[in-house]
PDB file of N, CA, C and O in Angstrom:
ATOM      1  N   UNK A   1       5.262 -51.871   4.091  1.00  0.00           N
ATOM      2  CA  UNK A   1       4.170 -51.864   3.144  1.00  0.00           C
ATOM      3  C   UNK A   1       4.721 -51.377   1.810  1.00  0.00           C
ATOM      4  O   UNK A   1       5.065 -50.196   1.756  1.00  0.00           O
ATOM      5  N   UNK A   2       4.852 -52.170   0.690  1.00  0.00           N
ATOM      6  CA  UNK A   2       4.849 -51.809  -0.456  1.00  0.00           C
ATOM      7  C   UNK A   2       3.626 -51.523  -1.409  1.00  0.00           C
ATOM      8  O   UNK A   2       2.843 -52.362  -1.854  1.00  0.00           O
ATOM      9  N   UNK A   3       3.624 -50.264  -1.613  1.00  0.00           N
ATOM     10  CA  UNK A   3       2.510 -49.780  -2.912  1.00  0.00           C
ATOM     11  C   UNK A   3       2.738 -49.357  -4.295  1.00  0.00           C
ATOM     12  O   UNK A   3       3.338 -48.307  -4.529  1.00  0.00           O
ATOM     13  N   UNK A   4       2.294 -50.113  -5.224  1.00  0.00           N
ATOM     14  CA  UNK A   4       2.501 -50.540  -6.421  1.00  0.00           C
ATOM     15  C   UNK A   4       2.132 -49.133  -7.455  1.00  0.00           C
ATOM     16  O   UNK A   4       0.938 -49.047  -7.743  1.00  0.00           O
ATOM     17  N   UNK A   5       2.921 -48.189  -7.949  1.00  0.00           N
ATOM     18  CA  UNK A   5       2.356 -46.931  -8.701  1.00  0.00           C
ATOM     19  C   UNK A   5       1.175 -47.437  -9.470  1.00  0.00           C
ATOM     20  O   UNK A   5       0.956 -48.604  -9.795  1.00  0.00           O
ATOM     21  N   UNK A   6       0.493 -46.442  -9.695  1.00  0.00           N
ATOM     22  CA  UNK A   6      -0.705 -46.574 -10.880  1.00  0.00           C
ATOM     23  C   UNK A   6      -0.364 -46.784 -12.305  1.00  0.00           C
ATOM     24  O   UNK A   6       0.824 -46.941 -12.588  1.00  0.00           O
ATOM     25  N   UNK A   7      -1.290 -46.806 -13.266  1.00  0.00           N
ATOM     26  CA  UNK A   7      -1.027 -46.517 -14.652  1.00  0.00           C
ATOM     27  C   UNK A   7       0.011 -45.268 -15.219  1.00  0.00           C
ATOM     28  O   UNK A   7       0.498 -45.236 -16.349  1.00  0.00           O
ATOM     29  N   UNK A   8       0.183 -44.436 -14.333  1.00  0.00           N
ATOM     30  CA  UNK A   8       1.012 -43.213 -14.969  1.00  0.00           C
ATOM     31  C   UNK A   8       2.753 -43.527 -14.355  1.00  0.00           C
ATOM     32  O   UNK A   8       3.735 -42.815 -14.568  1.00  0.00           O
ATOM     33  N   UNK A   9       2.712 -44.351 -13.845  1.00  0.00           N
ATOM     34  CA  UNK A   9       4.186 -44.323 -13.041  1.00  0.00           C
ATOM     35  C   UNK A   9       4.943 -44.146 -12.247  1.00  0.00           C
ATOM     36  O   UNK A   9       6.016 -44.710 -12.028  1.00  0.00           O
ATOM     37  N   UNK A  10       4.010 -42.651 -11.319  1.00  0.00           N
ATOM     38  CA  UNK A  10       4.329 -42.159 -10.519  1.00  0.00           C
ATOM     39  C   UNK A  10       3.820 -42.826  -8.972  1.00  0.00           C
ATOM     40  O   UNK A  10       2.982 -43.727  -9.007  1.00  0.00           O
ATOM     41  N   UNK A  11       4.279 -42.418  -7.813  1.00  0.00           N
ATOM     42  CA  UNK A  11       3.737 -42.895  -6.413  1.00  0.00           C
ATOM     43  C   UNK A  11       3.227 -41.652  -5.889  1.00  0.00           C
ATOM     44  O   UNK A  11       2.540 -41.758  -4.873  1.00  0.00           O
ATOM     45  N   UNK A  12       3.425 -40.419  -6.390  1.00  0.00           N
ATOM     46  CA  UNK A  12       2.785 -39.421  -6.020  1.00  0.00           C
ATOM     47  C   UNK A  12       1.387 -39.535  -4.767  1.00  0.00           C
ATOM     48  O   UNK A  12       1.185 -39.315  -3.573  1.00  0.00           O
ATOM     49  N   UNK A  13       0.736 -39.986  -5.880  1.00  0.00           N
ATOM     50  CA  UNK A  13      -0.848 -40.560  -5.122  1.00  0.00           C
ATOM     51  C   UNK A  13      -0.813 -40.961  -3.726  1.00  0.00           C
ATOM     52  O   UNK A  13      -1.879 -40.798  -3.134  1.00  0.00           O
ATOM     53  N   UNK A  14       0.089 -41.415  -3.098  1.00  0.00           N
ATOM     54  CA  UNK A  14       0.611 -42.497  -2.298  1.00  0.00           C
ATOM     55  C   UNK A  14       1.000 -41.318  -1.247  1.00  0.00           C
ATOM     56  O   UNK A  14       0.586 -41.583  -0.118  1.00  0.00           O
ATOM     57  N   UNK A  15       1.506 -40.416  -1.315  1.00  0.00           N
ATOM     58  CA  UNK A  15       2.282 -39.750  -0.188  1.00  0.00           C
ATOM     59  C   UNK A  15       1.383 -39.340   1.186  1.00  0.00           C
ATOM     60  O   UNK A  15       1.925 -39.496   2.280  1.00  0.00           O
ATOM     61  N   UNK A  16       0.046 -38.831   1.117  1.00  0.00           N
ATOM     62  CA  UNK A  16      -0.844 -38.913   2.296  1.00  0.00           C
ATOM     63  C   UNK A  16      -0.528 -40.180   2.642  1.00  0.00           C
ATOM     64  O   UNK A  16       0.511 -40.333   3.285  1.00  0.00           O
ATOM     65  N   UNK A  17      -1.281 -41.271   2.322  1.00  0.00           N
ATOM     66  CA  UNK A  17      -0.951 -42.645   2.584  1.00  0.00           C
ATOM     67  C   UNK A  17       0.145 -43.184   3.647  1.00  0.00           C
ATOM     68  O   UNK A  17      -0.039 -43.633   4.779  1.00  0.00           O
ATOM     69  N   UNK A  18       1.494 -42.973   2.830  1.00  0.00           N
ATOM     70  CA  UNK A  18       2.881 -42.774   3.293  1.00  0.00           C
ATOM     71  C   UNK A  18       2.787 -42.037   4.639  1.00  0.00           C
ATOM     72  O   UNK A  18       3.254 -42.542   5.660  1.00  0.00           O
ATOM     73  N   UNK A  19       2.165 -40.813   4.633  1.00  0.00           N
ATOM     74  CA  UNK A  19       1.975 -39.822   6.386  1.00  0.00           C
ATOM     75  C   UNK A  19       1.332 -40.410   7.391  1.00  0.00           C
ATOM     76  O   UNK A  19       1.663 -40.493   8.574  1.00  0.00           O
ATOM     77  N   UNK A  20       0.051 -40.955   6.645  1.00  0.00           N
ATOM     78  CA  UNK A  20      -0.756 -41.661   7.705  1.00  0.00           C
ATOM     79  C   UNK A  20      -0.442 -43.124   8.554  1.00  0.00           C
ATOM     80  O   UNK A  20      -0.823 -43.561   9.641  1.00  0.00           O
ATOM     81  N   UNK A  21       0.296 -43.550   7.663  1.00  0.00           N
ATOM     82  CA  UNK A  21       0.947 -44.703   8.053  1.00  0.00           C
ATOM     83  C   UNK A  21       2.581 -44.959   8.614  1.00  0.00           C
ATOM     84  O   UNK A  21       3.191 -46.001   8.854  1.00  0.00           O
ATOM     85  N   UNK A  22       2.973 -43.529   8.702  1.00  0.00           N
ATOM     86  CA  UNK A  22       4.655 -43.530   9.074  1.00  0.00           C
ATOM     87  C   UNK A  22       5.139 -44.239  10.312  1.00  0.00           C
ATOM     88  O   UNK A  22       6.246 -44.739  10.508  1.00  0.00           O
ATOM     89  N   UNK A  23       3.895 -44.173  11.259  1.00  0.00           N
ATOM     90  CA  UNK A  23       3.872 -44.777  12.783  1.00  0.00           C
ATOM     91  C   UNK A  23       3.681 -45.863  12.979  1.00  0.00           C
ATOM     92  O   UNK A  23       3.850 -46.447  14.049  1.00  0.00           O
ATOM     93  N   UNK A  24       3.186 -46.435  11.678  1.00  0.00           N
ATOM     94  CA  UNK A  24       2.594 -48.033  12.413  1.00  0.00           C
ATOM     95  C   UNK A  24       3.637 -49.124  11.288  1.00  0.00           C
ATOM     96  O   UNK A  24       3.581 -50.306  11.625  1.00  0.00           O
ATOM     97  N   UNK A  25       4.374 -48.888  10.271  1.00  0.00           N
ATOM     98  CA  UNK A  25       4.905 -49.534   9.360  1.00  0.00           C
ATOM     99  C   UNK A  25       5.911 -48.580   8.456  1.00  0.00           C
ATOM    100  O   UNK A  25       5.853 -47.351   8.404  1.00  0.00           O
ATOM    101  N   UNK A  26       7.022 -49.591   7.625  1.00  0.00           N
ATOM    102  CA  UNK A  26       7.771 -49.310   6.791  1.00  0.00           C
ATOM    103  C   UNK A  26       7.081 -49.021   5.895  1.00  0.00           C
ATOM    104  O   UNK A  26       6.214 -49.872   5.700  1.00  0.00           O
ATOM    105  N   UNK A  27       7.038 -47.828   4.936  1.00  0.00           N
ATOM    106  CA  UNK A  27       5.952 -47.939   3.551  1.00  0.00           C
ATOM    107  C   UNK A  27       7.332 -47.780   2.407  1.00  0.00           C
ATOM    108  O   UNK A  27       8.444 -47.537   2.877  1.00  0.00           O
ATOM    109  N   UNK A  28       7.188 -47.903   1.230  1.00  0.00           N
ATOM    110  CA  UNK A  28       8.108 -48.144   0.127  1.00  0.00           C
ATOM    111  C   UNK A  28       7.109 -48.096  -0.936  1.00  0.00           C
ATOM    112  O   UNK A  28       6.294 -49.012  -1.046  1.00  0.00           O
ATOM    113  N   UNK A  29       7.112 -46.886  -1.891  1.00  0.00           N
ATOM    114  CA  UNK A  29       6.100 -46.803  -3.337  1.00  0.00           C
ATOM    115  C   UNK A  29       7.524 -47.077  -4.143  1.00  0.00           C
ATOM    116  O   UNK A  29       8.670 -46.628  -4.110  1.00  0.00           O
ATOM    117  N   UNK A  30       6.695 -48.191  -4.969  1.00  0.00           N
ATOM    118  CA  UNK A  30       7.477 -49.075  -5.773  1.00  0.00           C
ATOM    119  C   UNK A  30       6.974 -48.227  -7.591  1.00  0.00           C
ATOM    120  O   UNK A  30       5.997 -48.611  -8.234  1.00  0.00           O
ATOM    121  N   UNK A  31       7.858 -47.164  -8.026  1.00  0.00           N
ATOM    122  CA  UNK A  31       7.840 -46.225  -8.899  1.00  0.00           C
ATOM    123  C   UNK A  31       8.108 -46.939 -10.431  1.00  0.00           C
ATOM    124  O   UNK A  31       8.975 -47.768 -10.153  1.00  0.00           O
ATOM    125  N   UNK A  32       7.883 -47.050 -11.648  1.00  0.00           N
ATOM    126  CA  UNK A  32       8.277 -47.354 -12.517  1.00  0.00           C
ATOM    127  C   UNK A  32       9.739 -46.767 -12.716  1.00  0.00           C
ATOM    128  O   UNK A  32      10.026 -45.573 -12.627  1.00  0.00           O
ATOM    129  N   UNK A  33      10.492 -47.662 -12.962  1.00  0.00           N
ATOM    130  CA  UNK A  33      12.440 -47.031 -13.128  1.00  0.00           C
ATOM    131  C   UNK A  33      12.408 -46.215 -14.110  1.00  0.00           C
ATOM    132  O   UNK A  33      13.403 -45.492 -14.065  1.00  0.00           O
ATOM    133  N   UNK A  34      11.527 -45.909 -15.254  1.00  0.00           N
ATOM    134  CA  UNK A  34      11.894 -45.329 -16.809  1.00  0.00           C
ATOM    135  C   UNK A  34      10.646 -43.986 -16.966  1.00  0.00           C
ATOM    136  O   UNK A  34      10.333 -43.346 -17.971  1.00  0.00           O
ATOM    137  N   UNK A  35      10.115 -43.889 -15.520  1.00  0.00           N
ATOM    138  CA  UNK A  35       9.709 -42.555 -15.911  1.00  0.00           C
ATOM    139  C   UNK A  35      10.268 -40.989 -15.879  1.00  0.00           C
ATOM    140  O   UNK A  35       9.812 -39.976 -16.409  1.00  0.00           O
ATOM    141  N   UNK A  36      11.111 -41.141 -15.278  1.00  0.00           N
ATOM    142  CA  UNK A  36      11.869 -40.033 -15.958  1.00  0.00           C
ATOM    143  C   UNK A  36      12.812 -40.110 -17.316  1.00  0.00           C
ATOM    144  O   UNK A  36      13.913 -39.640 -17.603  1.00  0.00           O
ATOM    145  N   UNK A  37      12.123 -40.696 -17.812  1.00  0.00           N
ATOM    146  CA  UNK A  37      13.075 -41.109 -19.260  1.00  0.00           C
ATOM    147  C   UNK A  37      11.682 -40.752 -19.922  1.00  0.00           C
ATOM    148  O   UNK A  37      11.824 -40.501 -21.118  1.00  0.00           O
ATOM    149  N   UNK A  38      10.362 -40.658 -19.471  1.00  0.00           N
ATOM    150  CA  UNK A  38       9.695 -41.023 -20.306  1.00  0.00           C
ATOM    151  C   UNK A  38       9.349 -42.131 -21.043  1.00  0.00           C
ATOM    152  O   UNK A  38       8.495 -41.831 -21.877  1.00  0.00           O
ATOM    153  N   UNK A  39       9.648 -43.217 -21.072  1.00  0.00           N
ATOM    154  CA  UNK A  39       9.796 -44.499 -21.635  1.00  0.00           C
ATOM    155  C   UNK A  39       8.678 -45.412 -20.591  1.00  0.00           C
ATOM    156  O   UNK A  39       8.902 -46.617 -20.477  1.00  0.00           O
ATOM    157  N   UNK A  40       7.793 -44.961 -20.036  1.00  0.00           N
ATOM    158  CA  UNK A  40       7.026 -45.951 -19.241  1.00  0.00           C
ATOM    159  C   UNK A  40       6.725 -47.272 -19.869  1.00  0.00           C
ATOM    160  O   UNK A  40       7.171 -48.391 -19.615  1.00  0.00           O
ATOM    161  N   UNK A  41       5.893 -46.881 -20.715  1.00  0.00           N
ATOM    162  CA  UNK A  41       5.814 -48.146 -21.707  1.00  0.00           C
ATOM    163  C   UNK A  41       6.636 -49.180 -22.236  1.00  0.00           C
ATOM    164  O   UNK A  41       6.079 -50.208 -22.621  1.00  0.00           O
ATOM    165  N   UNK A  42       7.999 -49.060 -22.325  1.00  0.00           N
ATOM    166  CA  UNK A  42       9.125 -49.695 -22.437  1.00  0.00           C
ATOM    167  C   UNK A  42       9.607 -51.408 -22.212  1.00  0.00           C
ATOM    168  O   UNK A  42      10.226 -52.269 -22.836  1.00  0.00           O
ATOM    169  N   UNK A  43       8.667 -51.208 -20.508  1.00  0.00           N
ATOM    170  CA  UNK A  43       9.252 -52.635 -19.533  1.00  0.00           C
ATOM    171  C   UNK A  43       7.801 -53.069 -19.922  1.00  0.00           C
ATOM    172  O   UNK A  43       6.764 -52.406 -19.886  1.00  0.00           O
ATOM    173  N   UNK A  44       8.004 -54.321 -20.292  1.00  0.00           N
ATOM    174  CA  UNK A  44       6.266 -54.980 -20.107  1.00  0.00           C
ATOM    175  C   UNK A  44       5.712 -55.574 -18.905  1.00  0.00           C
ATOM    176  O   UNK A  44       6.587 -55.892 -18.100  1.00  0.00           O
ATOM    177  N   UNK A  45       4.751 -55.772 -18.610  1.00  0.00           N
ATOM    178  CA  UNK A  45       4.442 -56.224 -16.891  1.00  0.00           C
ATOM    179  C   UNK A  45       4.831 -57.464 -16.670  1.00  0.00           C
ATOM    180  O   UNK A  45       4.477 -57.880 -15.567  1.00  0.00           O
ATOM    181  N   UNK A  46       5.302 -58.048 -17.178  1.00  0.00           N
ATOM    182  CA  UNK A  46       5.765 -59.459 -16.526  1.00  0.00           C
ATOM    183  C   UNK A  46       7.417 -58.985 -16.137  1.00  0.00           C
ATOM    184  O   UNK A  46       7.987 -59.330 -15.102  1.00  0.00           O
ATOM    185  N   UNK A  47       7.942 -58.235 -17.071  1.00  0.00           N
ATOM    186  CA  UNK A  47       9.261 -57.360 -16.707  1.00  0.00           C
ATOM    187  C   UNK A  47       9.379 -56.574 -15.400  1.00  0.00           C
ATOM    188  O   UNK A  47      10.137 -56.761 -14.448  1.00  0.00           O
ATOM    189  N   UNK A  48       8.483 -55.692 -15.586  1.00  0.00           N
ATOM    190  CA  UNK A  48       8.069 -54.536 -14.013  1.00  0.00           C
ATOM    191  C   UNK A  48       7.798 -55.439 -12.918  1.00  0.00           C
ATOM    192  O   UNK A  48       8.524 -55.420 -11.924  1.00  0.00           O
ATOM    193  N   UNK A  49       6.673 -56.343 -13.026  1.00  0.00           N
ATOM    194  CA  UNK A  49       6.508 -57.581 -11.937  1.00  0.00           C
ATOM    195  C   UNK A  49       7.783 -57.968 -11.565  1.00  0.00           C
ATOM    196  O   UNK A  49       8.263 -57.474 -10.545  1.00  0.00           O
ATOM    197  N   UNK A  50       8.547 -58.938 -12.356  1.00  0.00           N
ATOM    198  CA  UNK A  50       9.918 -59.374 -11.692  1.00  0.00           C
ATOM    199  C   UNK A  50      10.591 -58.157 -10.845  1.00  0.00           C
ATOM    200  O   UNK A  50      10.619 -58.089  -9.616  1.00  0.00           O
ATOM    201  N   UNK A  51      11.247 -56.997 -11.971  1.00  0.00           N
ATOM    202  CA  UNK A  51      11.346 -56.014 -10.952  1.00  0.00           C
ATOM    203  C   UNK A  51      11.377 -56.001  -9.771  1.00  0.00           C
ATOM    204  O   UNK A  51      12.290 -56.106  -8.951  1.00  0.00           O
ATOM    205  N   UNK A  52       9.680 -55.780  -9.662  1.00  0.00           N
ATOM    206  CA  UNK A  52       9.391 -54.999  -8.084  1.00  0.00           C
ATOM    207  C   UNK A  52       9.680 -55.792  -7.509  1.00  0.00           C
ATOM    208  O   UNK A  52      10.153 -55.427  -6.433  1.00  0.00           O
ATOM    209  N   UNK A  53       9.630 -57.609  -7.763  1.00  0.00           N
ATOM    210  CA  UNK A  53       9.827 -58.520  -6.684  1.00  0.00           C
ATOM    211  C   UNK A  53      11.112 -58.621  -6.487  1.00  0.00           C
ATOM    212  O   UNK A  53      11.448 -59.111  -5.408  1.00  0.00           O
ATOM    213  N   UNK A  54      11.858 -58.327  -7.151  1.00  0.00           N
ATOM    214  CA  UNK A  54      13.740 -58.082  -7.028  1.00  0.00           C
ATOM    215  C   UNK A  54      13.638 -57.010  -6.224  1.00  0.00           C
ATOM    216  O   UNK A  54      14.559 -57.045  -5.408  1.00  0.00           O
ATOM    217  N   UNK A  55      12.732 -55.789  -6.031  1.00  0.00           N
ATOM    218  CA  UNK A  55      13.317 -54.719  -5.421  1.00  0.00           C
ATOM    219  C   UNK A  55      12.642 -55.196  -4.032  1.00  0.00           C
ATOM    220  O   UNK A  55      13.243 -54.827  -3.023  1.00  0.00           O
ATOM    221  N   UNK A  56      11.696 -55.820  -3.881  1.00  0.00           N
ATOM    222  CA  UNK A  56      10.999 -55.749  -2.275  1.00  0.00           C
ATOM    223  C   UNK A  56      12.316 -56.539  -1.752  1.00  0.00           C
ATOM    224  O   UNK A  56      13.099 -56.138  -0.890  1.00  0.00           O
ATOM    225  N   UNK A  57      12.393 -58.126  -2.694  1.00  0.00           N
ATOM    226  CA  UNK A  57      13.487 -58.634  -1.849  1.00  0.00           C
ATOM    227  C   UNK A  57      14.782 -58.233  -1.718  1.00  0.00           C
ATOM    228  O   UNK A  57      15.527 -58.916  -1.016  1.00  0.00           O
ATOM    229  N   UNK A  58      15.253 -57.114  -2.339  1.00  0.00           N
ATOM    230  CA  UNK A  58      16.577 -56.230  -1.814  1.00  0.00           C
ATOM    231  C   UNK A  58      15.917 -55.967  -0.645  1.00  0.00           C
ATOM    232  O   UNK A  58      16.507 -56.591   0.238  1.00  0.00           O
ATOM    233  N   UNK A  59      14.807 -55.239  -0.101  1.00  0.00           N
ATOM    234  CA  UNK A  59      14.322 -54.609   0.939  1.00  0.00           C
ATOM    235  C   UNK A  59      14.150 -55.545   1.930  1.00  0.00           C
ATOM    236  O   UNK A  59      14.808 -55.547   2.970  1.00  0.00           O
ATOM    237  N   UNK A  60      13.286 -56.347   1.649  1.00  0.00           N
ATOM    238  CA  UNK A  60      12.490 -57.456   2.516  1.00  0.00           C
ATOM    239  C   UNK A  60      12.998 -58.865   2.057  1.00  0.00           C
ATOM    240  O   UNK A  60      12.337 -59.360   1.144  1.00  0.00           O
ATOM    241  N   UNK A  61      13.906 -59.498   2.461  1.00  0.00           N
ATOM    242  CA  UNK A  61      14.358 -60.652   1.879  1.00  0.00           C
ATOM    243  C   UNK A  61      13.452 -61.747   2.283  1.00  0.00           C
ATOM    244  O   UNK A  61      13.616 -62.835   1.732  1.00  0.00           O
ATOM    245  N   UNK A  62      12.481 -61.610   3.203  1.00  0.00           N
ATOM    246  CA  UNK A  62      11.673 -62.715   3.950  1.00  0.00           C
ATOM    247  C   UNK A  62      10.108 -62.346   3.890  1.00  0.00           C
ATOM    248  O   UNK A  62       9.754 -61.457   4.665  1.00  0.00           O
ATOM    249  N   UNK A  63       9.191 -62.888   3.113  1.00  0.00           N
ATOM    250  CA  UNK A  63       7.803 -62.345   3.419  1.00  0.00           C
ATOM    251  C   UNK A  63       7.577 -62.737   5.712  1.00  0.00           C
ATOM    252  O   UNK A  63       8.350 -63.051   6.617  1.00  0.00           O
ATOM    253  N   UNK A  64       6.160 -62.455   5.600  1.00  0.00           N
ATOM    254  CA  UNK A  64       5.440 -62.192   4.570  1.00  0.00           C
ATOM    255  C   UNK A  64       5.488 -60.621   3.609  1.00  0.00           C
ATOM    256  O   UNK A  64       6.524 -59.975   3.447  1.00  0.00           O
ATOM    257  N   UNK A  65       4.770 -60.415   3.316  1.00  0.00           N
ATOM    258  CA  UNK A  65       4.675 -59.261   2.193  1.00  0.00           C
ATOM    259  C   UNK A  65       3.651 -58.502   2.672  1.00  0.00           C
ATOM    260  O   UNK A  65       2.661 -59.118   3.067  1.00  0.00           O
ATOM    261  N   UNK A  66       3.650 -57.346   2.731  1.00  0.00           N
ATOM    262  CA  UNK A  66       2.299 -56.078   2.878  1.00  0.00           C
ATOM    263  C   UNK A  66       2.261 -55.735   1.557  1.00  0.00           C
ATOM    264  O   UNK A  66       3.427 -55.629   1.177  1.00  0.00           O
ATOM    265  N   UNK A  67       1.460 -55.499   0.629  1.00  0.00           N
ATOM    266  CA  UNK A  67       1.581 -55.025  -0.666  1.00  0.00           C
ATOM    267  C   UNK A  67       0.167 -54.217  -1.058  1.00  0.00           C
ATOM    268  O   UNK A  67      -0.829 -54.939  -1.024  1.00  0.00           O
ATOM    269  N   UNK A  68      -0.056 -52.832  -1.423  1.00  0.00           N
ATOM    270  CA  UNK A  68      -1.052 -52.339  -2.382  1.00  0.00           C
ATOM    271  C   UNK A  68      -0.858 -51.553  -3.530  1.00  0.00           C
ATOM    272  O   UNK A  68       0.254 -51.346  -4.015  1.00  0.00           O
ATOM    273  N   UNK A  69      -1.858 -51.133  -3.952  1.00  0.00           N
ATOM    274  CA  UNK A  69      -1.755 -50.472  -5.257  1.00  0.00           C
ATOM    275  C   UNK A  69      -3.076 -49.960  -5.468  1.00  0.00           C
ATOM    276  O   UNK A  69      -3.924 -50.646  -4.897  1.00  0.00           O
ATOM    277  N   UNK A  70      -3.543 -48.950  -6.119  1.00  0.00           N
ATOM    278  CA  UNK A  70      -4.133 -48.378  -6.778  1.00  0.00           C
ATOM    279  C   UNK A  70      -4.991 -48.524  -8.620  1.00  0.00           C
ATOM    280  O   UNK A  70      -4.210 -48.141  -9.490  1.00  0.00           O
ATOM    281  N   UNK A  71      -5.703 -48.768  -8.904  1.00  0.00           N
ATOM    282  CA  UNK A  71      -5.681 -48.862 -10.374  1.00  0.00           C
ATOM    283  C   UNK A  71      -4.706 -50.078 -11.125  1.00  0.00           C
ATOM    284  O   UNK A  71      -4.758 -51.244 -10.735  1.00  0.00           O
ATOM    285  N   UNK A  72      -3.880 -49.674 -12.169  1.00  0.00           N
ATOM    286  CA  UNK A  72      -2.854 -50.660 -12.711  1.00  0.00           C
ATOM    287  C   UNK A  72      -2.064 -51.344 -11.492  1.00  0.00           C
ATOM    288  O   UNK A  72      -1.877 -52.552 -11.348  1.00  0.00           O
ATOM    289  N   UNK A  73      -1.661 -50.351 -10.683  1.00  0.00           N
ATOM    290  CA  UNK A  73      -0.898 -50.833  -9.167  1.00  0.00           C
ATOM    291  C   UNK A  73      -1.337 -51.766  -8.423  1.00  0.00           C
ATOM    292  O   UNK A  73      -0.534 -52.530  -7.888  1.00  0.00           O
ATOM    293  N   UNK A  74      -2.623 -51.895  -8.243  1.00  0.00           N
ATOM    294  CA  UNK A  74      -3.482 -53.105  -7.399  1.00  0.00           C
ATOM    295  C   UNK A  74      -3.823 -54.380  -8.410  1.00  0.00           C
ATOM    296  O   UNK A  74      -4.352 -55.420  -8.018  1.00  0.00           O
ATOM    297  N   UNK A  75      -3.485 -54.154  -9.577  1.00  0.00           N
ATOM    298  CA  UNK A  75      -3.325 -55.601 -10.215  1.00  0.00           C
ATOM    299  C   UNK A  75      -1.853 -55.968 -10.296  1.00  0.00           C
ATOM    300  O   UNK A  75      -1.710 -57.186 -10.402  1.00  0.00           O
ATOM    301  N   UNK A  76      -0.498 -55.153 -10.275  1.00  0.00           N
ATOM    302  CA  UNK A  76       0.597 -55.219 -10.485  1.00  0.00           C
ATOM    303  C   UNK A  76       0.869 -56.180  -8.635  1.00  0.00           C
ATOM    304  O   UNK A  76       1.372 -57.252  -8.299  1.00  0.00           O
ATOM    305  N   UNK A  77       0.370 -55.319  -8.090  1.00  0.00           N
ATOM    306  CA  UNK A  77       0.370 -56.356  -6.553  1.00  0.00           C
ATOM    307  C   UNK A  77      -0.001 -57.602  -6.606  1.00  0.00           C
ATOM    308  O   UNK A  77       0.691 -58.569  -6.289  1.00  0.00           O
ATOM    309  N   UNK A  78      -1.170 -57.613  -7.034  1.00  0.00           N
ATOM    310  CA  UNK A  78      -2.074 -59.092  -6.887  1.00  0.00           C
ATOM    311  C   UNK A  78      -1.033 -59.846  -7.568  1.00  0.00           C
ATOM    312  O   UNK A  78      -0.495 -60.778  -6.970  1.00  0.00           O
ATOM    313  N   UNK A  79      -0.660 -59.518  -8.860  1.00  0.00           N
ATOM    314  CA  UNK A  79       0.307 -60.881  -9.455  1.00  0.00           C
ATOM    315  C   UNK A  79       2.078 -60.796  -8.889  1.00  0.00           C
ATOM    316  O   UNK A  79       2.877 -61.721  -9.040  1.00  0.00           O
ATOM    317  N   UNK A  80       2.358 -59.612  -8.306  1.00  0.00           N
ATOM    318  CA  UNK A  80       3.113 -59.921  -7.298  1.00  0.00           C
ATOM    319  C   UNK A  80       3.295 -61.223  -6.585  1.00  0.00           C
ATOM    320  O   UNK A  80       4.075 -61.303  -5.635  1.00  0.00           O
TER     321      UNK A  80
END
C-alpha cells in the first residue's frame, strides 16, 4: 500500500495507519524528497506525480497498485 503525504510533505499522519495495517500488507508513505530542504514547493505536481510513479515502480515493478492519500495526497494518488 502506497500513501501519498498531504499538503505539508510529511507521512507523519500515516504512521497509526502504517501499525494497523503491518499484518495484512506492505505499506510505503511516499514523502516529498525536498522537505527537509524546506523547498516543498520547488517540484510541481506533474514532477512529484512522475516521481512517486518512478518510486512505486522501483518498489512494485508490476501493478496492480494499492494507493491512498489524505488531503493533497488523495488527489496526488488519483492522478497517479
Amino acid at each position: 500500500f502506497f500513501c501519498v503525504h498531504p499538503f505539508m510533505g510529511n507521512v507523519f499522519c500515516y504512521i497509526q495507519l502504517a501499525r494497523l495495517l503491518k499484518n495484512h500488507c506492505s505499506f510505503y508513505g511516499l514523502q516529498n524528497p525536498l522537505i527537509e530542504k524546506g523547498e516543498i514547493d520547488e517540484l510541481t505536481l506533474p514532477e512529484l506525480i512522475q516521481l512517486y510513479i518512478e518510486e512505486i515502480k522501483h518498489v512494485q515493478p508490476e501493478g496492480p497498485y494499492r494507493l491512498g492519500g489524505w488531503s493533497l495526497g488523495g488527489a496526488i494518488a488519483y492522478e497517479i
